[in-house]
Each structure stands twice: as C-alpha cells, then as structure tokens.
DRENLOVO-888554 format. One record per residue (C-alpha): residue number from 1; x, y, z. Coordinates in pm, 1 decimal. Layout:
// DRENLOVO-888554
[NUM, [X, Y, Z]]
...
This chain:
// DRENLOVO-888554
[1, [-7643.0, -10825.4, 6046.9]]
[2, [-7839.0, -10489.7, 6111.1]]
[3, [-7464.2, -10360.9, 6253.9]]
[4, [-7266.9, -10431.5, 5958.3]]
[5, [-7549.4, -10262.8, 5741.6]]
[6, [-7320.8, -9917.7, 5767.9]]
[7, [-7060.6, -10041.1, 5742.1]]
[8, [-7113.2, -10175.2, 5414.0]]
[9, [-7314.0, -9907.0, 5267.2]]
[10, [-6927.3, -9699.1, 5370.5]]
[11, [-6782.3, -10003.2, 5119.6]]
[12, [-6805.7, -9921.5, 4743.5]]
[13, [-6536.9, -10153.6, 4607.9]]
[14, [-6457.0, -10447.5, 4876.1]]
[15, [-6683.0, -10559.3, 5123.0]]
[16, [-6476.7, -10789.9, 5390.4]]
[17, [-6683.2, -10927.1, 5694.7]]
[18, [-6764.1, -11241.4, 5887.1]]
[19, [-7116.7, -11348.4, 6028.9]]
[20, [-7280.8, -11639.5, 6300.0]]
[21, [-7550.0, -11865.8, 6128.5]]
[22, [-7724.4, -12035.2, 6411.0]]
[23, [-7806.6, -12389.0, 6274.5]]
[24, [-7941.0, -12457.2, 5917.5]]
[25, [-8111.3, -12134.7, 5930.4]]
[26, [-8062.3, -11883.3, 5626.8]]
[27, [-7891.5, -11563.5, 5691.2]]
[28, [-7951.3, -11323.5, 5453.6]]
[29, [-7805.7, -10889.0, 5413.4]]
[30, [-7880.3, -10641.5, 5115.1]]
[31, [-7650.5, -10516.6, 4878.8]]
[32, [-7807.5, -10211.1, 4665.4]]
[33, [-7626.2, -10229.2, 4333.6]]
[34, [-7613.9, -10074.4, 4006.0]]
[35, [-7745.7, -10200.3, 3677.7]]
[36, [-7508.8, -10417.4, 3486.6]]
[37, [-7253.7, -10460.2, 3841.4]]
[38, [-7053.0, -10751.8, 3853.8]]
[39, [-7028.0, -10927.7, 4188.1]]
[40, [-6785.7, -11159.3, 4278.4]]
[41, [-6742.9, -11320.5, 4661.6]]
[42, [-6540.5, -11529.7, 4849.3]]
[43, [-6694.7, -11718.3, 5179.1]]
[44, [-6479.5, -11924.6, 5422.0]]
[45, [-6723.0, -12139.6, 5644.6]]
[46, [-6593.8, -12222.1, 6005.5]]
[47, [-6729.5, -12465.6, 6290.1]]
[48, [-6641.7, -12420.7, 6616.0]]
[49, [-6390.3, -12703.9, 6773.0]]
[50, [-6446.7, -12780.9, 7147.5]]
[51, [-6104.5, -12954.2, 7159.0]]
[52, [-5869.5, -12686.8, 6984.4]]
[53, [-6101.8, -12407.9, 7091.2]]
[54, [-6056.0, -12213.9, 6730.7]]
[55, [-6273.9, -12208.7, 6444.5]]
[56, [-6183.2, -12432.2, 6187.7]]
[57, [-6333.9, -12603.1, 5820.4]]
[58, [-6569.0, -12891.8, 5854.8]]
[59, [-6608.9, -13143.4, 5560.2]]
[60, [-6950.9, -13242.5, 5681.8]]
[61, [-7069.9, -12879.4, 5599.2]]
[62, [-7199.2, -12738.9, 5247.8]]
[63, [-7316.5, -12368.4, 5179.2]]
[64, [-7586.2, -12297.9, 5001.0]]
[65, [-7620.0, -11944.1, 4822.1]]
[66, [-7872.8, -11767.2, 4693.4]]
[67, [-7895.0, -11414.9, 4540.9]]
[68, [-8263.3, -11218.3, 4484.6]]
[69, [-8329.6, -10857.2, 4336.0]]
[70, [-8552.4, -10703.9, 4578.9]]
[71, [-8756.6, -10544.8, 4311.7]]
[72, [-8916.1, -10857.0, 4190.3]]
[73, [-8912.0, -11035.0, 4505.4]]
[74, [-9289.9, -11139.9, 4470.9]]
[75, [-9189.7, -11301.8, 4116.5]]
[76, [-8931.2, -11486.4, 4279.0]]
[77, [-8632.3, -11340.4, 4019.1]]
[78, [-8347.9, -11512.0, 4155.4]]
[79, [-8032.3, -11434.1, 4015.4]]
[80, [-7797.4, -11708.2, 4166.1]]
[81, [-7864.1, -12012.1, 4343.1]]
[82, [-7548.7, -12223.0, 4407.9]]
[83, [-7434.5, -12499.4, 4660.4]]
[84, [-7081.8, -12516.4, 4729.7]]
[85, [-6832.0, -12653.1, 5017.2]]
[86, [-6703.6, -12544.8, 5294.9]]
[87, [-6493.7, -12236.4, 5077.7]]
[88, [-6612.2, -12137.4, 4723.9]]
[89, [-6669.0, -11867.5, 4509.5]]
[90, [-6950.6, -11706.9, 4365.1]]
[91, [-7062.4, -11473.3, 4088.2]]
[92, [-7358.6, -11280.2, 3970.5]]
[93, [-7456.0, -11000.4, 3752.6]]
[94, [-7705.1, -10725.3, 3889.9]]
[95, [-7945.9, -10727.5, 3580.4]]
[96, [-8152.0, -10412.8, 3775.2]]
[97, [-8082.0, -10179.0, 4012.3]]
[98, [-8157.7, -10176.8, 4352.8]]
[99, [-8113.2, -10364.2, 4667.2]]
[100, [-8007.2, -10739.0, 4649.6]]
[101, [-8078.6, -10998.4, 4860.7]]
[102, [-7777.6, -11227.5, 4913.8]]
[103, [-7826.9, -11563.9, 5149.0]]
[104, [-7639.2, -11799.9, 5334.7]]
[105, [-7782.5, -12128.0, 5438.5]]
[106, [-7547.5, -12382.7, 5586.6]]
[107, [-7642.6, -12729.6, 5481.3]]
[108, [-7498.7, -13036.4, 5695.3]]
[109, [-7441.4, -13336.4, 5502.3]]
[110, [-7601.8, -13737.3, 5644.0]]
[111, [-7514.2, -13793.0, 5966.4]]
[112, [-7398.0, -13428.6, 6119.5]]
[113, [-7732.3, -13248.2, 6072.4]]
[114, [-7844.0, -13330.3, 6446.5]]
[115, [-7504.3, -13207.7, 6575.4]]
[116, [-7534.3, -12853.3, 6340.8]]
[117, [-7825.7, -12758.2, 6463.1]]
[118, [-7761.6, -12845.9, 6843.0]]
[119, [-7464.0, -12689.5, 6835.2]]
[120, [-7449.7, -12293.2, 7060.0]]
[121, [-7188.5, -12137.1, 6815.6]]
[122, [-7345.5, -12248.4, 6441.6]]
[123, [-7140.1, -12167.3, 6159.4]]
[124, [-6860.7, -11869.5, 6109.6]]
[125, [-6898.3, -11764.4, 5723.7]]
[126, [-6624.4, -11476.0, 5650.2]]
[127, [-6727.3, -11345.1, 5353.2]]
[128, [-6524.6, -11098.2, 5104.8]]
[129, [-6714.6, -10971.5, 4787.1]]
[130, [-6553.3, -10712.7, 4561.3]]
[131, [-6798.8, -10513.8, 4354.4]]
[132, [-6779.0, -10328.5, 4012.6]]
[133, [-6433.1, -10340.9, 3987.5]]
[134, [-6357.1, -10518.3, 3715.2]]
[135, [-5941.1, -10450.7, 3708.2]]
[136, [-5954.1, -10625.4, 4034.1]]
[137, [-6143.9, -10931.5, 3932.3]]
[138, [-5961.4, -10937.8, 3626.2]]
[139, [-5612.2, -10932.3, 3808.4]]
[140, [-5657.8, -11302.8, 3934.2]]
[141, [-5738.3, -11441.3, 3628.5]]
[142, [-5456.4, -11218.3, 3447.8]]
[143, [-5186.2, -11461.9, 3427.3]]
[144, [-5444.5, -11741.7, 3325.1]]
[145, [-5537.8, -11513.6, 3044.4]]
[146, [-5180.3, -11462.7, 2912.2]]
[147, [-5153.8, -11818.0, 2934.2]]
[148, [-5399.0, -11872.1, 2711.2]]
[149, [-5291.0, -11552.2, 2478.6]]
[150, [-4963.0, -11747.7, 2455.3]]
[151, [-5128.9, -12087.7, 2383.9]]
[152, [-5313.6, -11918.5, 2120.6]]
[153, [-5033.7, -11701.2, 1954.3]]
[154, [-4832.8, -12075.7, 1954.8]]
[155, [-5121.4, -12223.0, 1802.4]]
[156, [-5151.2, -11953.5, 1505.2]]
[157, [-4796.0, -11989.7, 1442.5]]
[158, [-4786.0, -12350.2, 1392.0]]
[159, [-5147.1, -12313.6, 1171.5]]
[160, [-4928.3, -12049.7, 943.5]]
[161, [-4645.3, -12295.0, 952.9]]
[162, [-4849.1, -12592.2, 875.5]]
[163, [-5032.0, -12369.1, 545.1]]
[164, [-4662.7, -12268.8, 437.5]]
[165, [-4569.4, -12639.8, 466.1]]
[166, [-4901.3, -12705.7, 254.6]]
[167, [-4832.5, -12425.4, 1.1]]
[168, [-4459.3, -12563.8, -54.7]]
[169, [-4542.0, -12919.6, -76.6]]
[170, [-4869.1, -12883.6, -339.7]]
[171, [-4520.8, -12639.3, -534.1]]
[172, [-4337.6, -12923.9, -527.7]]
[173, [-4560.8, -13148.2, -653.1]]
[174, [-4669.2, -12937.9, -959.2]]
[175, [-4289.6, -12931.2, -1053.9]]
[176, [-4318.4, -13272.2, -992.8]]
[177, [-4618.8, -13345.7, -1204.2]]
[178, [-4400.0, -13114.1, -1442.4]]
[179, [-4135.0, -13341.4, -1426.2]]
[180, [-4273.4, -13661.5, -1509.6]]
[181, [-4502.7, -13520.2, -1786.8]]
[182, [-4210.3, -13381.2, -1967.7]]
[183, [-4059.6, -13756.7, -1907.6]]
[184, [-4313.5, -13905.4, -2041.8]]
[185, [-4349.9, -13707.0, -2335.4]]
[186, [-3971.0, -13778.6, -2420.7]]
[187, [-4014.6, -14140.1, -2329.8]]
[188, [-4269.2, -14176.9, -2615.5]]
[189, [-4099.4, -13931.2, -2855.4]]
[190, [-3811.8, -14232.8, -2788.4]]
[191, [-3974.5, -14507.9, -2812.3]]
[192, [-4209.0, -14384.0, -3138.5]]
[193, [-3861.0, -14314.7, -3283.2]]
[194, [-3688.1, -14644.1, -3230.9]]
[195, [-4024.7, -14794.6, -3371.1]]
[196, [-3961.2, -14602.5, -3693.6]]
[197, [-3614.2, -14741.6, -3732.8]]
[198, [-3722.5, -15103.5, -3636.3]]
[199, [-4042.3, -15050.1, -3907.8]]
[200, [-3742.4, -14908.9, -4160.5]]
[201, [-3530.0, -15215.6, -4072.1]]
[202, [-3779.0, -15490.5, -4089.8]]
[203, [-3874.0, -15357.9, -4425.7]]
[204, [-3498.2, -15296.0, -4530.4]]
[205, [-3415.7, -15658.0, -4423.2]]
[206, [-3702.6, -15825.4, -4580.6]]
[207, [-3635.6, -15638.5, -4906.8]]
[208, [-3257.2, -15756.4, -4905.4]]
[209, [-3358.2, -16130.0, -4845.9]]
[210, [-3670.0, -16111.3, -5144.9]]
[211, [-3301.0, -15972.8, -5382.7]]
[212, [-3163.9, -16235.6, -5252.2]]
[213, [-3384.7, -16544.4, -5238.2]]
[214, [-3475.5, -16407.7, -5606.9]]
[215, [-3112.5, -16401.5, -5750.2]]
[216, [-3005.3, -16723.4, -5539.6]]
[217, [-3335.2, -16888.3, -5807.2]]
[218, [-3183.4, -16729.1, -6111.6]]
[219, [-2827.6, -16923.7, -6040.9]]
C-alpha cells in the first residue's frame, strides 16, 4: 500500500485502485480529508481461479469495512463499520479533519475459511472512492430522484383533485340540504292547508246535517 500512498495524495476527486489481502488479514491505507467530506466507494472483491487462471467473484467471501479518524484513534471513534458481499458500496461522512483510516478485512464464510487463508494469491479488492464531489454522487441517484419528484408532483395533484372533489360534493349537498328544506317547508304549508279545509268541511257538513236532522223533526 506504501506505493499507492502518492498516488492518491495526486487524487482529489476519484481515487481508482486495486490491492492483495493475504488471507483474513486486514488491510488498511489513509485518506486525509476535510471536515464535513462525503465519501462514497465502490470495492469489487476477486479470488484467484486455478482452473480459468483469471480473477473472478467468490460467493463464499464477505468484506468487512471499517473506517477510523486518526485523531481519536486511542478513543476508538469509528466512523463506519459495515459487512458486505463480495461487491458493495459504502459511505461515510468525515466529521473532523485529518487522516482516515479505511480497512479491508476479507471474511470467508463456514466451510472456505481453511482454503482463504492457505491460499498464495488472497483476495483482489479494486476499490474506487470518489470524494467531495457531491454533483458526481448525486448524478447516479439523479434519475431516482426525478422519479420520485414525479411520484410526488402526481401525488399533489391527485390530493388537490381529491379536496376539489371534496369542496364540490359538501356544495352539492348544501344545495341539497337547501332543497329538501324548502320541500319540506312547502309540504307542511300543504298539508296544514288541506287540514284547514277538511276542519272547514267537517264543521260545514255537520252544521248542514244538525239544519237538517232539526227541520226533518219539525215535519
């Protein structure tokens, strides 16, 4: 690692390497970053194949990542500790400045531990970390984002159609309500009127029959 150390102090944006790891044995470089820097990397984790002769990914393989500020490296500050597969992503935020300590461990799952750590070649990790530049690490989530913008903007449009729906339905039913109030007001304005003539009736008819039940006595 001591040879890629200028190479990547040269690096202020991207840093793009690759790296042996001898076994399960942690390999570790320093990054000196700036208060407040985001960090995000990208590690591809290789075994050697005696049949194909290449480098290739191995299932039985996990990576385990850790991420100190070498500050507070007595207090044990760690700012990232993450196991992952054989190809992941990782993220941190450099909450001082100064050198950080970033780690690679390979970890070999039940059953391919004794073959790791026999094994002359170890692990390939290429690693590529871009640093500080936010654009960039914005630009692969960017279409994700205006996704979600869109979902969003949908989603407000159907909440303001939904309210307008609301608005026009509790109209409707006031002119409703309207409606059958004034209905029901004539209604009873009818019916107290035909009780009036059917009152004037009874009392019409009952005065006709006493005239004549009277006059029919007389004769």
């Amino acid at each position: 690692m001591k040879a890629f150390l200028p190479l990547l102090s040269l690096l202020s944006v991207a840093h793009a390497l690759y790296f042996y790891i001898p076994g399960e044995t942690p390999r570790c470089f320093f990054e000196e970053l700036p208060k407040d820097t985001l960090v995000v990397g990208h590690y591809v984790s290789e075994e050697w194949d005696d049949q194909t002769n290449t480098w290739a990914a191995h299932p039985g393989i996990n990576i385990y990542i850790s991420v100190d500020a070498s500050e507070v490296f007595n207090h044990n500050h760690r700012v990232l500790s993450q196991r992952g597969s054989t190809e992941g992503r990782f993220t941190f935020t450099a909450h001082e400045a100064g050198d950080h300590k970033i780690c690679f461990m390979p970890i070999s799952n039940t059953g391919h531990e004794r073959w790791l750590n026999s094994h002359h070649q170890g692990v390939k990790i290429s690693l590529d970390m871009v640093i500080g530049e936010t654009s960039r690490l914005e630009s692969t989530d960017k279409d994700r984002l205006n996704d979600l913008a869109t979902r969003v903007k949908d989603l407000n449009a159907r909440l303001g159609d939904v309210r307008r729906e609301q608005v026009f339905q509790r109209e409707r039913e006031a002119q409703f309500r309207d409606q059958s109030e004034a209905t029901n007001g004539r209604v009873i304005m009818w019916i107290l009127v035909q009780m009036g003539v059917l009152a004037v009736t009874c009392v019409w008819q009952l005065s006709h029959l006493r005239n004549f039940f009277i006059k029919q006595k007389l004769t």
